[in-house]
C-alpha positions as CSV (number, residue, x, y, z in Angstrom):
1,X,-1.5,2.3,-8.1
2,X,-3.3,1.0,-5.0
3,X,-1.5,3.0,-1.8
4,X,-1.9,2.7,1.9
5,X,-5.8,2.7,2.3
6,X,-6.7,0.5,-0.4
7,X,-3.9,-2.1,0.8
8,X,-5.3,-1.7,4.4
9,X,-8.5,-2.5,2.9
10,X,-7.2,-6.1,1.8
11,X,-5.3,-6.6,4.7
12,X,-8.5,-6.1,6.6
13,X,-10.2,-8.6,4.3
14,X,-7.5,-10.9,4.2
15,X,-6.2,-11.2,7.9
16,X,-9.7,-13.5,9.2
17,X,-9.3,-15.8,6.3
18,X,-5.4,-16.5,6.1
19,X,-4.2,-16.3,10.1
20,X,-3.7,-19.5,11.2
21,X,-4.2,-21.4,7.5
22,X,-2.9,-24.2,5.8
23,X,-2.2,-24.5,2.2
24,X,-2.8,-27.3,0.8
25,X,-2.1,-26.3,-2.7
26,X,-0.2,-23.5,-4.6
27,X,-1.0,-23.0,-8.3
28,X,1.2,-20.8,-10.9
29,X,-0.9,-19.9,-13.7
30,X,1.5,-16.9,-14.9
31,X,5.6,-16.9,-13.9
32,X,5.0,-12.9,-14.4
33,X,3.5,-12.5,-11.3
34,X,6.8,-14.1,-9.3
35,X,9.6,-11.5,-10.4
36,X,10.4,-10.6,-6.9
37,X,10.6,-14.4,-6.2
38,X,14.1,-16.3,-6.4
39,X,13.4,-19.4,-7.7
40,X,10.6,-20.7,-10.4
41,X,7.3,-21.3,-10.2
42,X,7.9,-24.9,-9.1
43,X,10.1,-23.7,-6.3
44,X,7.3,-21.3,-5.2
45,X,4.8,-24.3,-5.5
46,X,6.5,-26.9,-3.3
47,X,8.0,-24.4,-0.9
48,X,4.9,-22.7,0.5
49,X,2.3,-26.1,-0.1
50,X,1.7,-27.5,3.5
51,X,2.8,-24.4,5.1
52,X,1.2,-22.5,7.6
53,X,0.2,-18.7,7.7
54,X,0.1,-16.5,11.0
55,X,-1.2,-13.5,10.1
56,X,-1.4,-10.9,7.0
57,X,1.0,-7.8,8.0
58,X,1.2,-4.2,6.2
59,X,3.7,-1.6,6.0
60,X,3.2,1.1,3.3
61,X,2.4,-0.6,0.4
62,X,3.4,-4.1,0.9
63,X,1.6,-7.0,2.0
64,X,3.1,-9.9,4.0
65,X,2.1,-13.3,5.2
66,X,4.6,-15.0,7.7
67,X,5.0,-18.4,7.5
68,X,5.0,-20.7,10.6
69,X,8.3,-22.2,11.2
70,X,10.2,-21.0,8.5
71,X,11.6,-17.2,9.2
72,X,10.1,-16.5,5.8
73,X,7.1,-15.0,4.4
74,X,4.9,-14.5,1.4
75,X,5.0,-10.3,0.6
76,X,2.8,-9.3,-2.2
77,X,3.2,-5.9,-3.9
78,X,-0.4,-5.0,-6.3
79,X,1.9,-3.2,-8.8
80,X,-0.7,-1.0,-10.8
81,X,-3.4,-3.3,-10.9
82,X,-2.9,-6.1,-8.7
83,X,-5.7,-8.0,-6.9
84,X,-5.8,-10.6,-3.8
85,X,-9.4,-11.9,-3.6
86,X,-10.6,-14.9,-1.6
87,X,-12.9,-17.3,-3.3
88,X,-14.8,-19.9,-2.6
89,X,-12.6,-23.3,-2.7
90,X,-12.9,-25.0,-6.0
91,X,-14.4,-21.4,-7.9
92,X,-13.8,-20.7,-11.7
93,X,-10.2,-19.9,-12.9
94,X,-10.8,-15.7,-12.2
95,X,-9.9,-12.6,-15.1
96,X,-6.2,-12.5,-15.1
97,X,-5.7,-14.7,-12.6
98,X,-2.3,-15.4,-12.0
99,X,-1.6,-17.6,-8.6
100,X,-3.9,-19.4,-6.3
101,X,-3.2,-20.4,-3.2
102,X,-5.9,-23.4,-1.7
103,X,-6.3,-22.8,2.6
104,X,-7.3,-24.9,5.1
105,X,-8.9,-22.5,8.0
106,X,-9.5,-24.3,11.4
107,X,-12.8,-21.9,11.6
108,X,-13.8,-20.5,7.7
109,X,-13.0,-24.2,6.2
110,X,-11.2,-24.5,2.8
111,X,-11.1,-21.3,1.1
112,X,-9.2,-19.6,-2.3
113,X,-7.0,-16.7,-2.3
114,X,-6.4,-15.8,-5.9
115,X,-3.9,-13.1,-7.1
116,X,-4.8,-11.4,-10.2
117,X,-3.5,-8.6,-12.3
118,X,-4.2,-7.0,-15.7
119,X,-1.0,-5.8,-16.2
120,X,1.0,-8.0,-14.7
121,X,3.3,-5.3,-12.7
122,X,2.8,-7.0,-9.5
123,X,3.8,-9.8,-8.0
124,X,4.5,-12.4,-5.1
125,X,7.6,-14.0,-3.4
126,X,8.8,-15.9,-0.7
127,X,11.1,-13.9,1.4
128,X,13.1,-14.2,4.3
129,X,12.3,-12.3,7.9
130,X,14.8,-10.5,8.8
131,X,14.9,-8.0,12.3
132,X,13.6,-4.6,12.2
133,X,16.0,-1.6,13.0
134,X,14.4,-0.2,15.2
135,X,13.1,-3.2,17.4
136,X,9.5,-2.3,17.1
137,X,6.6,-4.5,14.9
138,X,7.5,-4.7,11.5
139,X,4.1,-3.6,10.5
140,X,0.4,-3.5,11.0
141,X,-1.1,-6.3,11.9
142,X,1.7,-8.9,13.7
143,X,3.5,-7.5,16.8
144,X,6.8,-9.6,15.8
145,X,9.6,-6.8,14.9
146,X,10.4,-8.6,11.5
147,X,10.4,-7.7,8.3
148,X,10.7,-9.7,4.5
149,X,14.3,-8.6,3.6
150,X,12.9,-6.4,0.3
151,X,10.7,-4.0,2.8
152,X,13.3,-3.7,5.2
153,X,14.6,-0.4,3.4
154,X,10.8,1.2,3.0
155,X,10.1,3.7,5.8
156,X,7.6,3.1,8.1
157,X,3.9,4.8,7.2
158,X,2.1,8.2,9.5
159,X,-0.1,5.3,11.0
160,X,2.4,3.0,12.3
161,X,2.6,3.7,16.2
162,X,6.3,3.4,15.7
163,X,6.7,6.3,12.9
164,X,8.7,8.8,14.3
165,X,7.6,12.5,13.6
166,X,11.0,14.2,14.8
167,X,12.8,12.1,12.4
168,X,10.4,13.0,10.1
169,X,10.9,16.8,10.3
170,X,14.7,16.3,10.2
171,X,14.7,14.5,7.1
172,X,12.6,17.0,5.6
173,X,15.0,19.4,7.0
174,X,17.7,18.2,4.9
175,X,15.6,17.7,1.2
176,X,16.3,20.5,-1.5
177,X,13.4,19.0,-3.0
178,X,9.5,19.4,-3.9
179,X,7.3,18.4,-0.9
180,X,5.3,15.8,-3.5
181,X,9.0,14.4,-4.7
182,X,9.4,13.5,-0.9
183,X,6.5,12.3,0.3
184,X,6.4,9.8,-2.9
185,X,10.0,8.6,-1.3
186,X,8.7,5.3,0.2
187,X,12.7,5.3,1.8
188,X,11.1,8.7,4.0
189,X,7.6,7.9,4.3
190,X,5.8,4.8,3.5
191,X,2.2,4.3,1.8
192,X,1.4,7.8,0.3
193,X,0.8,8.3,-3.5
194,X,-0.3,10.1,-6.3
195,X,-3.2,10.8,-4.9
196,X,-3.2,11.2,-1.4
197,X,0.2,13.2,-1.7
198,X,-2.4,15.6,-3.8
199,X,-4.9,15.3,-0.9
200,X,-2.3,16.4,1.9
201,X,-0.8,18.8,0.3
202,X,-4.3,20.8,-0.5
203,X,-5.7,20.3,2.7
204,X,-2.2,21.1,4.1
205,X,-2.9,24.6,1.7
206,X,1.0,24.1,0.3
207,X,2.1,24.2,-2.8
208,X,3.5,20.8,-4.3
209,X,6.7,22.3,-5.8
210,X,7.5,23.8,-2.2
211,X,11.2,22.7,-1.2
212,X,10.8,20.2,1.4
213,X,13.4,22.0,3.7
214,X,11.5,25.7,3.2
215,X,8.6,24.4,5.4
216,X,8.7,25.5,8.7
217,X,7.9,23.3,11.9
218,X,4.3,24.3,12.2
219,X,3.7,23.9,8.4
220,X,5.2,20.3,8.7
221,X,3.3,19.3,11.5
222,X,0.2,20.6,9.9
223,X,1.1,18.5,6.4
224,X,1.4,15.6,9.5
225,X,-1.6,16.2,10.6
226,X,-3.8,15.9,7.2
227,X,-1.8,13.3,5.6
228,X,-3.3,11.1,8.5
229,X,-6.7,12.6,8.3
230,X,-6.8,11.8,4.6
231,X,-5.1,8.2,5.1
232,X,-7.9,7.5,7.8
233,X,-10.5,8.9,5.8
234,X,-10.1,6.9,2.4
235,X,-9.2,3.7,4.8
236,X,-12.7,4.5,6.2
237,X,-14.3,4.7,2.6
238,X,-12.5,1.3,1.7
239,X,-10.2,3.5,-0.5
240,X,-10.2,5.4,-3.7
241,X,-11.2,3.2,-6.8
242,X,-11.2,5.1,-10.3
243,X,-11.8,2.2,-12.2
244,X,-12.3,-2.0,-11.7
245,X,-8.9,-2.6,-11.1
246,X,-8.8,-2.0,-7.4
247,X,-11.1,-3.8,-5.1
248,X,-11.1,-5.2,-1.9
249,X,-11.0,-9.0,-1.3
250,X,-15.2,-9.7,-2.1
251,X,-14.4,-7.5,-5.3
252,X,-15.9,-3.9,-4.0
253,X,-14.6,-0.6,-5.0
254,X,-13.7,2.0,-2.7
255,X,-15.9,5.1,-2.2
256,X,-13.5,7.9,-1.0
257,X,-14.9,11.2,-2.7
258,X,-11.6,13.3,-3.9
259,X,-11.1,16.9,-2.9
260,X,-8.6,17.7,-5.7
261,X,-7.1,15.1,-7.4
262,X,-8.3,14.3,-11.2
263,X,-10.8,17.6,-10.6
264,X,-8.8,19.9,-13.2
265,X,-10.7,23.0,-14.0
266,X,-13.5,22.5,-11.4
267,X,-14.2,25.0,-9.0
268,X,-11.5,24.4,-5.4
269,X,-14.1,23.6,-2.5
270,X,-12.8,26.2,-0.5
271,X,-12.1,29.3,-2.7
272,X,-14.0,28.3,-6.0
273,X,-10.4,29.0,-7.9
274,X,-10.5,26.2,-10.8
275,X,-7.9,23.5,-9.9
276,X,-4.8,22.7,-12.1
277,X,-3.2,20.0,-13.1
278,X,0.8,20.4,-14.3
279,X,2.9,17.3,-15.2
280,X,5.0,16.0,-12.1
281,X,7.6,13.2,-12.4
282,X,5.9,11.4,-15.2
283,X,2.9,11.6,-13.1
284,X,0.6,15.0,-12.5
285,X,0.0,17.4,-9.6
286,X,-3.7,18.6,-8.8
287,X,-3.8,21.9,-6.8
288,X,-5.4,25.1,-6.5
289,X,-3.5,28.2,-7.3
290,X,-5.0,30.5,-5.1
291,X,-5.2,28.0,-1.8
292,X,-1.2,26.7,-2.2
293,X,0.7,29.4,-3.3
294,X,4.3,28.5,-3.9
295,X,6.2,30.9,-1.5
């Protein structure tokens, strides 16, 4: 599943193209792709044709593209395999494509953004805006402190100016469980997957399976530390892409080299120690025995 890099990524690509666009025409190939929508495929047609985009917003994993004049805004979640891609207007019906939206940019001229998805797990909506708790942006990219009313309950991410690292620490404070099992929680901490949680933790040199609330203050502020230099890194790279399913908007793959993750029984780049991989949460935890110890 794409996480905060890789999402960044098409942010990045997207904002230029959809800030300040008209849509002149809305096309639902697949009703799949709009289970976080209420209302049909027509309803998402007619409701966002002749709107108006300001800008294309992050926060952890979701995408959102506030419409002018309404409170509301398209979010987009990539799901597994999800793809927003901008096209040339009028270009071939995509591979899986499964919504098109037709723009009208005062500067690029008339433009496609296509969402496709192999496995259909993500989707689009029209959502309502609703005020952030905290007062500050609701995420990267548009200063307004709104946010769709389906993100409202996902933390904030390590790179938003407004994440807060005491609260943070005191959350952590109060979790009986694994490190990994909390910093999946997208209700703590936004953005951070499979992958990078496997990142962190190595670089951090603790254990997945540590309980959250055994790690001291230094040892949390050090987890802090490379969870954003790993973040920053693969955002760098254009993100992590293990096969064609995640690209950026011109259809790239990311290039972020991996330091543990899917690197079972090679040597660990610091100690030589072959890594293992042990099933976590339906999922699997790369780390090195020797480098994260579980105290």
């Amino acid at each position: 599943m794409p996480e905060l890099p890789e999402v960044e990524v098409v942010r990045l690509g997207l904002a230029p193209a959809v800030s300040a666009a008209h849509v002149t025409a809305v096309t639902v190939h697949d009703e799949r792709a709009l289970t976080r929508h209420v209302g049909g495929a027509a309803d998402f047609e007619r409701r966002l044709t002749g709107m108006t985009l300001r800008a294309a917003v992050r926060r952890g994993k979701f995408l959102w593209l506030p419409i002018v004049g309404t409170g509301e805004a398209v979010i987009g979640h990539l799901g597994m395999s999800g793809q927003l891609l901008l096209r040339e207007s009028g270009a071939p019906v995509q591979r899986f494509e499964r919504i098109r939206l037709d723009i009208q940019h005062p500067d690029h001229g008339e433009l496609a953004v296509v969402f496709a998805d192999q496995r259909t797990f993500g989707s689009l909506a029209i959502d309502p805006l609703v005020p952030t708790s905290d007062k500050a942006a609701g995420g990267r990219g548009d200063a307004a402190p709104l946010v769709p009313a389906q993100v409202a309950h996902i933390a904030r991410d390590v790179l938003d100016p407004a994440f807060d690292d005491a609260l943070f620490r005191h959350r952590l404070a109060r979790k009986d469980s694994a490190i990994k099992r909390v910093l999946l929680d997208q209700t703590v901490v936004s953005g951070i997957g499979n992958i990078y949680a496997d990142e962190a933790l190595w670089a951090a040199r603790i254990h997945p399976e540590t309980p959250a609330r055994a790690l001291s203050t230094r040892a949390v502020h050090r987890l802090l530390a490379e969870v954003r230099a790993v973040l920053l890194k693969a955002l760098a790279e254009g993100g992590t892409s293990f096969d064609a399913q995640y690209v950026n908007v011109n259809g790239q793959a990311g290039r972020m080299t991996l330091d543990v993750y899917g690197r079972e029984g090679r040597p660990c780049k610091r100690c030589g120690t072959p890594i293992v991989r042990e099933r976590f949460m339906n999922r699997s935890s790369h780390f090195c025995p020797v480098c994260q110890r579980k105290r």
